[in-house]
N, C-alpha and C positions, 0 to 999 in steps of 0.2 A: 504494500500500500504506500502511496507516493503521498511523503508528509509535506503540509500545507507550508510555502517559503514563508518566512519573517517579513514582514514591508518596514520596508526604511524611511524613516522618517527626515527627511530634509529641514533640519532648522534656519529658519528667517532670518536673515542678517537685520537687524535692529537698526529703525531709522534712523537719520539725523535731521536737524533742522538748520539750515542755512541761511542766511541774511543775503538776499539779494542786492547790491550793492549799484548806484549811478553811476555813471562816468564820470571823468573829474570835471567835464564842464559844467553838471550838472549836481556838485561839490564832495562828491563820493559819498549820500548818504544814501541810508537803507532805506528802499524802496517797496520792498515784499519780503516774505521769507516763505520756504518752501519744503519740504521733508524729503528726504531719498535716501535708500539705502547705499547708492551709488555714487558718488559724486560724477564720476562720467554720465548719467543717466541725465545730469541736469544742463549739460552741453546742448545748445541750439533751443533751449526752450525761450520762448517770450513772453514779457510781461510786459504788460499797459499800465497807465497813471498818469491821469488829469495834470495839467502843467499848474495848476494851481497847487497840489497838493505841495510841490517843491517848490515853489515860487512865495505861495500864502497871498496870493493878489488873486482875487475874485473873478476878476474880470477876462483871468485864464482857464476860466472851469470850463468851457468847451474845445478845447486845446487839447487831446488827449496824444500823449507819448507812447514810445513803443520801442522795446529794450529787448536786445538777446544774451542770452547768458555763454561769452568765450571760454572762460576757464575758470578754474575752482581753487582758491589756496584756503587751504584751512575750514575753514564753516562759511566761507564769504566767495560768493560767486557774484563774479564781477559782468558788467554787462556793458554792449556798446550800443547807443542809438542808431536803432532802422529805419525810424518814418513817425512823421505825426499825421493826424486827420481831426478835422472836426466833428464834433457828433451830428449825428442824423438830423435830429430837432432841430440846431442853431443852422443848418442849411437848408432848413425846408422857411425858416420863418425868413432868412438871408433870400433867397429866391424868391416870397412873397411880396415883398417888398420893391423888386423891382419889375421893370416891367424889359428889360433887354439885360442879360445875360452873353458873357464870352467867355466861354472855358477856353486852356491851352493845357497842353502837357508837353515837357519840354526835358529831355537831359543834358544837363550842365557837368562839368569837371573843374571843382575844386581848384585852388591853386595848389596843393599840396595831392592832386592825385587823385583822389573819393569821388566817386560819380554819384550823382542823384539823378530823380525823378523827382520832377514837380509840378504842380500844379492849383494854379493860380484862376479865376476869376475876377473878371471887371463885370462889372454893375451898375447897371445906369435906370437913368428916371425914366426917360424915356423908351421910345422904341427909334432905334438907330439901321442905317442901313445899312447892306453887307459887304461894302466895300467899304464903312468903316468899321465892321466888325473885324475884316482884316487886317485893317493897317493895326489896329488896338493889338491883336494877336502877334504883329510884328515886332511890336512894338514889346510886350512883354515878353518875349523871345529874347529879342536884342538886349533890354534889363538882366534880365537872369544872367544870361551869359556872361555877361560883363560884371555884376556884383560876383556870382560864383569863383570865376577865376582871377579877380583881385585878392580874395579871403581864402585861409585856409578853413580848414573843415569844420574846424570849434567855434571858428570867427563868422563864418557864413552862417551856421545853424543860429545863432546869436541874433545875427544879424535879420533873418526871418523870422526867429520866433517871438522877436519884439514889436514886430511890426512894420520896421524897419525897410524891409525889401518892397511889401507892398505900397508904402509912403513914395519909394523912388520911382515905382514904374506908374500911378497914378501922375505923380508930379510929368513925366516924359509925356502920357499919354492924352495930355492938356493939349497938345498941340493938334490933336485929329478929333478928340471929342473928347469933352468933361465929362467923363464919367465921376461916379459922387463915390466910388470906394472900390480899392482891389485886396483881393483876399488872396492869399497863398493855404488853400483851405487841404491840402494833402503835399506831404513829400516820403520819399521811400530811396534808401539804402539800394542803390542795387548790387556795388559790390568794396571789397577793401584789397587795394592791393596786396600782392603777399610779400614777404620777406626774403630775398633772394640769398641765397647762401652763396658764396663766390671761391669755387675752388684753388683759384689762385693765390689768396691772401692766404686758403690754409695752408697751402704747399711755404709763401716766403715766412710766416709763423714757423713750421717745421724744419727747414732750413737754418735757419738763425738756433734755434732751440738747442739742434745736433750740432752744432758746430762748442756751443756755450757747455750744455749738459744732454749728452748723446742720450743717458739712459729715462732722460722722459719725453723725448722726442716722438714715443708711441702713441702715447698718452694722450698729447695735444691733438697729433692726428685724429684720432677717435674718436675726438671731443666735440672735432669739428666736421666729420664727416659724417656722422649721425644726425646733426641738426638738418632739419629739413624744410621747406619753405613753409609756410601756413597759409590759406586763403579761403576767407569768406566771402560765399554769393548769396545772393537775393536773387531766385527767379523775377524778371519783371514781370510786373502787371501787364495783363490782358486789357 
C-alpha cells in the first residue's frame, strides 16, 4: 500500500513596508508607503498625488502627479516623475467655459537630454476660425520647443508646473488671437537616457592600476565590466 506523501508547507516571507520617496525636485519627501515582501517587486510600480498635497497651495489640487518607483535602498524607494494631468472634472468645467478650444501634443527634448510629451490647450471666448486655430497651434509648438531646450529637466518641469510655460505661449499667441488662457493640462515621461559604460576608460583605469599595483588590476577590471547601462521607457500615448 503506497503511503500518502507529507505536503510541504512553503513559508511566507514577511512583508515590509517602505516609504515611497519624491525626487529631489520635489524635496525628497515621502509621498506613499507601500508593503512587499520583495523589494525588486516594487521596481516600475507608480504612484499618483495631487501637486497640492506637496506644495500645500490649494489652488494645485487639480494638478495630479505621477511617480515611478527606480530603485530600493533600505525601506525607501525612490521615485522619478513621469507625467502630470489634470482631473477629469477641472476639464470638463475648463471646456465649458469656453466656446473655441485648440488642443496640440507636441514632443520636446530637454536641454539636458529627457524627452516629453505635452500637451497644452488655448481657450478662447469666442469661436475662432481654423486658420487661426493653426497658426495658435504653431505657435504653441514653437513655445514648447524653445522653453524645453533652454531648461534642463528639473528646470523645465518647474517651469510648467507653475504656470509659467503657459503664461509665455498665451503672451506669443496675442499676436494671431487673444485667447483668455493656455493650459498645459497633460505631460508624460517618455523616456530617460541610459548611462553608457565606456570600455575604454576601463581598459586606461586598468593600465595605470598594473603598472602602480599589478595584483589589483583584476579587480578594477570586474568592477567595471559588470556595470551595465540602465534605461527607462515610457510606451507613448496613443
Amino acid at each position: 500500500m503506497q503511503m500518502p506523501k507529507e505536503r510541504t508547507r512553503r513559508k511566507k516571507k514577511a512583508k515590509e513596508w517602505y516609504s515611497v520617496i519624491a525626487p529631489p525636485l520635489f524635496g525628497k519627501v515621502k509621498i506613499a508607503e507601500t508593503p512587499s515582501d520583495d523589494p525588486e517587486k516594487l521596481i516600475g510600480r507608480n504612484v499618483s498625488i495631487s501637486l497640492q498635497e506637496l506644495t500645500n497651495d490649494f489652488s494645485k489640487s487639480h494638478i495630479k502627479l505621477q511617480f515611478k518607483i527606480v530603485n530600493v535602498k533600505g525601506l525607501e524607494a525612490n521615485t522619478i516623475f513621469i507625467g502630470h494631468a489634470f482631473t477629469s472634472d477641472y476639464i470638463k468645467r475648463m471646456s465649458r467655459r469656453h466656446k473655441s478650444k485648440i488642443d496640440g501634443v507636441f514632443d520636446v527634448v530637454t536641454k539636458d537630454g529627457m524627452r516629453l510629451r505635452i500637451k497644452p490647450s488655448a481657450l478662447a471666448g469666442k469661436r475662432i476660425l481654423t486658420s487661426q486655430k493653426r497658426e495658435i497651434r504653431a505657435v504653441m509648438k514653437n513655445e514648447i520647443e524653445k522653453e524645453a531646450g533652454a531648461r534642463n529637466f528639473d528646470d523645465f518641469l518647474k517651469y510648467m508646473l507653475d504656470g509659467e510655460l503657459g503664461k509665455s505661449i498665451h503672451r506669443a499667441s496675442k499676436k494671431v488671437y487673444p485667447v483668455r488662457r493656455i493650459e498645459i493640462w497633460k505631460s508624460h515621461l517618455l523616456e530617460i537616457p541610459h548611462v553608457e559604460v565606456k570600455v575604454e576608460k576601463a581598459e586606461e583605469i586598468t593600465e595605470e592600476v598594473s603598472e602602480e599595483v599589478p595584483e589589483k588590476a583584476e579587480e578594477i577590471t570586474e568592477e567595471v565590466s559588470e556595470e551595465t547601462p540602465e534605461e527607462i521607457k515610457e510606451e507613448s500615448e496613443s
